[in-house]
Structures are given as C-alpha cells and as structure tokens.
N, C-alpha and C positions, 0 to 999 in steps of 0.2 A: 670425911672425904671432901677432897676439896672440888668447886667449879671447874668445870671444863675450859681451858684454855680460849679466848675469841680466837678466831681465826681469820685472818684478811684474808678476802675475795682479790685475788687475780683477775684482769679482766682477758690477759693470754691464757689462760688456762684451757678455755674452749678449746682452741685452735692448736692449743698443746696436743690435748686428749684427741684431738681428730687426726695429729700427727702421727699417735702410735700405732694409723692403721696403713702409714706409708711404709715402704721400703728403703727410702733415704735417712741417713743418719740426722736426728735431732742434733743441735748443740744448741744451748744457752750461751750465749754472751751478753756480759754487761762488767757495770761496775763491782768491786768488792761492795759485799755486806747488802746485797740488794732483795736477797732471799730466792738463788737460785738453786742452791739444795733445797730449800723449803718447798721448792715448783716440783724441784725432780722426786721429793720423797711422797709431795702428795699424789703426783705421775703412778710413783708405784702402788701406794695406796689403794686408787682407785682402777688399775687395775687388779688387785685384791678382793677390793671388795662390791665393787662394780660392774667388773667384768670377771670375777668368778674365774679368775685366771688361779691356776694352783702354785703354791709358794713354792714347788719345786721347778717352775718355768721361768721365774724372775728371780734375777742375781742382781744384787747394788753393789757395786765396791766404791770405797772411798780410800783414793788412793794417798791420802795423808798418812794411813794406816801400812807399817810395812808387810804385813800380812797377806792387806790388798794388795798393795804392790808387787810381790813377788807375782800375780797370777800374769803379770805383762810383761816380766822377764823376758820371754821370749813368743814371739808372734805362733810360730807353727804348734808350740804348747796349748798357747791361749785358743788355736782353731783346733786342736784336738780335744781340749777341756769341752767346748761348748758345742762338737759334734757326739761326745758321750753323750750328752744330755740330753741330745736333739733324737727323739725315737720316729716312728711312724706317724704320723698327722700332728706331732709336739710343735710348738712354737714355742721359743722362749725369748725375754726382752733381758738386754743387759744396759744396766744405767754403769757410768762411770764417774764420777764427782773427782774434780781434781784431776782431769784427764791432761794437763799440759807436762806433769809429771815423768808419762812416757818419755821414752826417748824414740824421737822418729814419730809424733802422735798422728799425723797424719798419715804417713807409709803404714804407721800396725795396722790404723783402722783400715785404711783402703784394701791390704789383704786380707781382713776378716771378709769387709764387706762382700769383694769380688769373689769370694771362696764359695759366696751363692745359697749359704745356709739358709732354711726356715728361722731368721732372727732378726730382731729390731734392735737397733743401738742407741741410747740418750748417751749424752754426754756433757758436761758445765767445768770448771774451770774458775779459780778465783784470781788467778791471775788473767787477764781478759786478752789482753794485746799481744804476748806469750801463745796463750792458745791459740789464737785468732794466728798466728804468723807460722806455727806449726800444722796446722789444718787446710789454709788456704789453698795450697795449687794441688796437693795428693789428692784432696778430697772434691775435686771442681765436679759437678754434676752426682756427685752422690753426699752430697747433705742440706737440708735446709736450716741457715740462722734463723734461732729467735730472740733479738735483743730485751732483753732485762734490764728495768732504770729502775732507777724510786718509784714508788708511787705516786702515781697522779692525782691529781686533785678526788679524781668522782671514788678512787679505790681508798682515798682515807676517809672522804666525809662519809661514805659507806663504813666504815670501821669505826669508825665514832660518833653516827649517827645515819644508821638505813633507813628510819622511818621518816626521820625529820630531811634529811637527804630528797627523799623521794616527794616529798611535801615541796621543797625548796624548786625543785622542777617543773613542778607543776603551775598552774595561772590560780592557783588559789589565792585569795589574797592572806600573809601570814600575819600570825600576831607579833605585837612589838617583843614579848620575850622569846618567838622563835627569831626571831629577825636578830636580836643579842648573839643566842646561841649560834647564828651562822656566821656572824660576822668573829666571834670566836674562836671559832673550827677555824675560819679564813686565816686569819691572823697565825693560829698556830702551826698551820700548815706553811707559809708563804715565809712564819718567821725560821721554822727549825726543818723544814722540807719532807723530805718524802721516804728516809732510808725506814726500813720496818722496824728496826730495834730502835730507833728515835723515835718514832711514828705512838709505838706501843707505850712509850714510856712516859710517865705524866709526870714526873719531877725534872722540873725546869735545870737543873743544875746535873741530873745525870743525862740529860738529851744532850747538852754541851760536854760532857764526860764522852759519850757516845761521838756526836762527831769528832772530838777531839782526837780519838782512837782512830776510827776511820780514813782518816786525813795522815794521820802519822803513820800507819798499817800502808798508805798508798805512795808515802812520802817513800819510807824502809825498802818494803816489798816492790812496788814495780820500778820505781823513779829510780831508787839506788841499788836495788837488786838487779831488775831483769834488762833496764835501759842501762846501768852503769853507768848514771848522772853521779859525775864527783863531787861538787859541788851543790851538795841539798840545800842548802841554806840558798843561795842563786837562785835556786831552779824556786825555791818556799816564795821568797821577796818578789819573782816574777808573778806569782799567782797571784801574792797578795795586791801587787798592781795591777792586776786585770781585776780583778774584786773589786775594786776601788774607781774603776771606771765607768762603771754604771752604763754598760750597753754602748762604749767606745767605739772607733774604727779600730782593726787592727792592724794600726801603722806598726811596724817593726823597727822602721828608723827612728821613728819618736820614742819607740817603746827601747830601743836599744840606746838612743841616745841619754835618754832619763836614767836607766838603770847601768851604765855604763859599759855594755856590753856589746861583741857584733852583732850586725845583723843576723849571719845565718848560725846564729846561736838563737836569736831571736824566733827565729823563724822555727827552729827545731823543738822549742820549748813549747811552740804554737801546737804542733803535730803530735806532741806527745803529747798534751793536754785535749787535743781533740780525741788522737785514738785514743786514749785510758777511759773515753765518757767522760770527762770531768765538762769542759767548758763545749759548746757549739757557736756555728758559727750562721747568719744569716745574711748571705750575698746581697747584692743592691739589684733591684728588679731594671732589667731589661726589656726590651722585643729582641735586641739581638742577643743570646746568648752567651758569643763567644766573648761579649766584653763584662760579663757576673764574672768569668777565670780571672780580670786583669785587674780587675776593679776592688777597692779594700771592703772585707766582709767587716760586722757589725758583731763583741761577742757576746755570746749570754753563757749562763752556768745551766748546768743541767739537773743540779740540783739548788734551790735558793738555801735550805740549811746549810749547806754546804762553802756554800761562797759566802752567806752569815757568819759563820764560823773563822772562814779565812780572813774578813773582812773585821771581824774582831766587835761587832755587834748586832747582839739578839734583842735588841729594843724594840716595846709595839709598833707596828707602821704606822698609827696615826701621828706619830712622834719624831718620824725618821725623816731626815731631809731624802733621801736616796728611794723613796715608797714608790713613785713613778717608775724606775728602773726594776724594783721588784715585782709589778704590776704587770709590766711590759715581760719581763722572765716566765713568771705565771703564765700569761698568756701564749707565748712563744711552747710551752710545756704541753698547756695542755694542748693546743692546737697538735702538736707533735705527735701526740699519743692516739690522736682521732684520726688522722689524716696516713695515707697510702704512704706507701714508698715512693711509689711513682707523681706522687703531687709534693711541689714545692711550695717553700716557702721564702719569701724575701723582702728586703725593706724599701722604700722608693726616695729619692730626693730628686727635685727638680734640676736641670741643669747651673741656674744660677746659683743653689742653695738655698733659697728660699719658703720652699716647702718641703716638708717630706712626711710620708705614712709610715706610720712603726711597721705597720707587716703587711703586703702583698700575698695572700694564699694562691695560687696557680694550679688549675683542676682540668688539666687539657687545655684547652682554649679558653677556657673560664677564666676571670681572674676577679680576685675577691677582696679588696680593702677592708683592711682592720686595724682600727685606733685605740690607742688605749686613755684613758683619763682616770685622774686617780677622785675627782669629784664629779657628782652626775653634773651632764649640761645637756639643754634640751636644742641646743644650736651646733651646728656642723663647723671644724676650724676650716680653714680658709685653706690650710693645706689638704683636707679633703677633699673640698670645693674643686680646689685646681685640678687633683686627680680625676675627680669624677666627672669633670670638664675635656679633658684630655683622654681619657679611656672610656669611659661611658661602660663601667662595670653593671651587672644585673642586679648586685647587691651589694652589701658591705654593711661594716660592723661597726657600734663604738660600743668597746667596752670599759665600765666605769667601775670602781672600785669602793666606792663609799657606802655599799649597803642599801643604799634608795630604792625602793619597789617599782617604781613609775619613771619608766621616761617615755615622749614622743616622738613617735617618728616621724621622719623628714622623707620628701622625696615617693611620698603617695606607698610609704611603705618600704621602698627598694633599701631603706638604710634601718637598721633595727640597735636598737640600745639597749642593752642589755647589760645587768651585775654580773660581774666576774664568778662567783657562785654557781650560777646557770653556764654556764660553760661549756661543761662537759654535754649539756641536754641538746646543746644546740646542733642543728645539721647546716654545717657551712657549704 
C-alpha cells in the first residue's frame, strides 16, 4: 500500500469554504495548471465529508468530458435537471470545471441562477480570459471572483517544510543547518516558482519539462487559440524580451522599436500578457492619481519559474547577474498575495531620477516603503532617506536576500529589515 499523497495547503481555501454558504456563483480564475480543479474537487470533498452533505445533492461535471457536456446543451433542460433533484428542504451544489465550454456561459448561468432554486454553483475554467469575457456583464452582481496564481512563498515552504517554516517565523534564533535548509526552499522556489506540478516535483530537469509544457499549453491554447495571435513566435520573442528586462519600464516605443514592430501591437501583447496572469504590472507612486494612468508602469512576472524558463536560465541566484530583479519579483508576489484588493501597490522615482524605492504599499492613507537588497545592510540608501524625508511614512521595510539572521533597525524602530523568508509573517 502505498503513502498517502502530501497535499498543498491552500491558503484560499478558507474563504472558499465560507463561499459555499453564499448564494452568489463561485468562479475560480487564474492561470492554466495553477490547481483550480484541485481547489474545486477538495470544495466538493469537504462538503462530503465535512459537511455531511449526501452525494446525491452534489454534482461535478467536467465539461472536457462530452458526457458532461451534453447536460448544458440546453439551458431550460439543465434548470429542469436540477429542479428533479431539488425536493423539499434539499439543497444541492453543482461545480462546473471547464465552464467556458458553454456557449452563452454567462447568459446559462444567469438563468439558472435567477430561476431562484435552493442551489449553489462553483465554477473554474482553464482557459481564464475566455471565461473571464464570457461571464463578465451576464453575471454582474451575482458572482464572486476568486483569483488563483501559483503558490506563494508561505504555501510552498509550508509543503516542503511546515515545521521548519514555522520555526523560520518565529524570533528563535536557528541553527546554521536550518538556516541551509531555508536558504534552499528559497532558492528553489524563487528559481522554478510556484505552479504545483513544478512545486511537487524534485527532479530538476522534469520541473523544466513541466514549465516547458505550461508555457507552450499557453503559447497553443490561449495566445493562438482563443486570442488568434498569428504570429506565435512574435508574440514568444516579445515575452522573452520582457524576461529579459528585469523589472523594466514599459515603454512600447522602445519595446516596439527593438523588436520591430508597431506600437499598438506593442501595446496589445502588453494586455494579453497582463489578462492571461502571466506578467503584472506596478504603476509609479503618485499623490495625484490621475497621473499613475499616464505615467509608464514597471513589469514583473507573476510567476519567477516562469519568466526563468522563458528567460532561458534556471541557474542558483547566488550565481545570477539578474538576482536583484528576482528578489524584487519575490517580493512584489508575495506582498500581493497578503494585501487587499483595495490596497495598492507602486514604485517611487524622484522627479530628477535620482532616487527611487522599488515598492510603495498604499493602505488608505498609509503609505508604506519597501526596499529590496539582495545583500544584508545595516544602513538606509539614500534613495530611502529621500522618501522618508519627503513623505514622513510610519514605517517601511528593507528586505534582504542573503540569509543573515540579524539586522538593525534604523529610525527608533519605524524601518525593520528583515530576510526575504519571513515575508509572508510580517504585517505590513
């Protein structure tokens, strides 16, 4: 008999499970291969076996299957199908996996939903921007998005190490061979990123097999398939130039100048790399607003395996001329993964050019400075100096990369330094 499978912790999972006591339709959105059947099958799971729900009240379909798919044929079928079911005090949940399959996927659901039944609806999709464009205006005020990325830092060192993870958070002082072991996890995480069939797999040469798949699966499927980009190989060579720029502006003129292409081709490659989840982008920190619209964003990738892959090397970071830029991406991630919807985030440069902070966090009227450095220093740069001269923030961050257990603080405390590791612990 063999071992029971690990199983990565979700850290949506919660906020799932408390979803399936709303009346608004669930959807998962994210990137392919991120493990959002895996979210919706343990959804079902645990209504099984958690909530004692009886297997004749939950239906999964996967509509890759044309079995499944024939039950969405037709809408009025599908709301007679699941008012058989529905008896006196019954509730029953229906998951949809591959929901962008429909035709009309937003208009079916909207007339399920409105039909007013005792029923909860999940639903995910591998094609993300597809779904996303089919659902949007039918379904306005009856679903809530849950986006799905890779895993963040705290969900894999949790997966490959809970104990030592949780040791790592704490102010214990660690031994030098756990201090190995983190800087380890760091490295393999930051070099092959975060998808979960990368994540799980320890041979170096099938995690490059895996994003290699990934990448061409998004290359096929969304980029040539659902966008009908002609030119894949164009659209390949533009990514691999944003890869390659390590946290660039996103000029379109220079980017279309180099690659010899228009601007508003330029421009379109941006938007399809933003919607698909692949690359994000971080505005430049204002007070006024309207000028983050006019002003060129900064890109990062959303996943670092990923853009490692595209970029054509999975070499240790102590090794990598480019470790500052993935340091700064890390960081940008996980901050991402902690932080609201309604809190931004952005980069600052002084008006001559002369200084600038990698990331502005903004918490309402708060505003929160975060540095990155990829060696500890126990001294402030001078472009932080300047900010914190000019905004007079409550706090701020430098976060450093090299492993060191010890740095001090500056400024009676208001600045904290801290290993990239502890990340996830911190409350910004």
């Amino acid at each position: 008999m063999q071992p029971e499978a690990k199983i990565i912790k979700r850290t949506q999972i919660a906020a799932l499970k408390e979803h399936l006591e709303e009346k608004e339709i669930t959807v998962l959105l994210g990137p392919r291969q991120v493990g959002k059947t895996t979210l919706m099958l343990a959804l079902k799971n645990y209504l099984a076996k958690k909530k004692k729900i009886p297997a004749e009240n939950i239906y999964y379909f996967n509509l890759d299957i044309v079995t499944d798919l024939e039950f969405f044929a037709s809408q009025t079928r599908f709301i007679e199908f699941c008012r058989e079911r529905i008896t006196t005090g019954k509730f029953i949940y229906i998951f949809v996996d591959e929901a962008q399959r429909i035709k009309e996927t937003g208009l079916f659901f909207k007339g399920v939903y409105d039909a007013g039944m005792p029923l909860k609806i999940i639903i995910s999709g591998s094609s993300t921007l597809e779904l996303k464009k089919k659902i949007g205006e039918p379904l306005t005020g009856r679903k809530k998005v849950f986006k799905i990325f890779p895993l963040s830092f705290d969900e894999f060192f949790n997966y490959k190490n809970e104990s030592l993870k949780n040791l790592a958070y704490s102010s214990k002082i660690l031994r030098q061979e756990e201090i190995q072991e983190i800087k380890n996890i760091f490295n393999e995480y930051i070099i092959f990123g975060g998808y979960p069939r990368v994540a799980i797999e320890t041979n170096r040469e099938k995690k490059k097999e895996f994003l290699e798949e990934i990448y061409n699966s998004y290359i096929d499927k969304d980029i040539a398939g659902f966008l009908k980009v002609r030119d894949s190989l164009l659209f390949s060579n533009f990514v691999k130039y944003l890869a390659a720029q390590n946290g660039g502006l996103a000029n379109t003129n220079g980017i279309s100048k180099t690659l010899n292409i228009n601007q508003r081709t330029a421009q379109k490659y941006l938007h399809y790399l933003e919607s698909t989840f692949v690359i994000q982008k971080v505005a430049p920190f204002f007070t006024n607003t309207a000028k983050e619209i006019v002003k060129m964003s900064k890109i990062y990738f959303l996943d670092t395996g990923l853009r490692n892959y595209i970029f054509s090397d999975f070499s240790k970071l102590a090794e990598r001329s480019d470790q500052e830029f993935l340091l700064e991406n890390f960081v940008l991630n996980e901050m991402r993964a902690k932080l609201k919807l309604a809190e931004k985030i952005n980069f600052w440069r002084s008006k001559d050019g002369r200084h600038e902070v990698d990331f502005i966090v903004r918490k309402g009227r708060e505003i929160i400075p975060v540095e990155t450095k990829t060696k500890t220093e126990t001294q402030l740069s001078a472009s932080f100096h300047a900010f914190l001269s000019r905004y007079k923030p409550k706090k701020g961050f430098v976060v450093f990369g090299d492993g060191r257990e010890n740095g001090t603080n500056e400024n009676s405390g208001v600045i904290q330094f801290i290993f990239a590791h502890k990340l996830p612990a911190i409350d910004l």
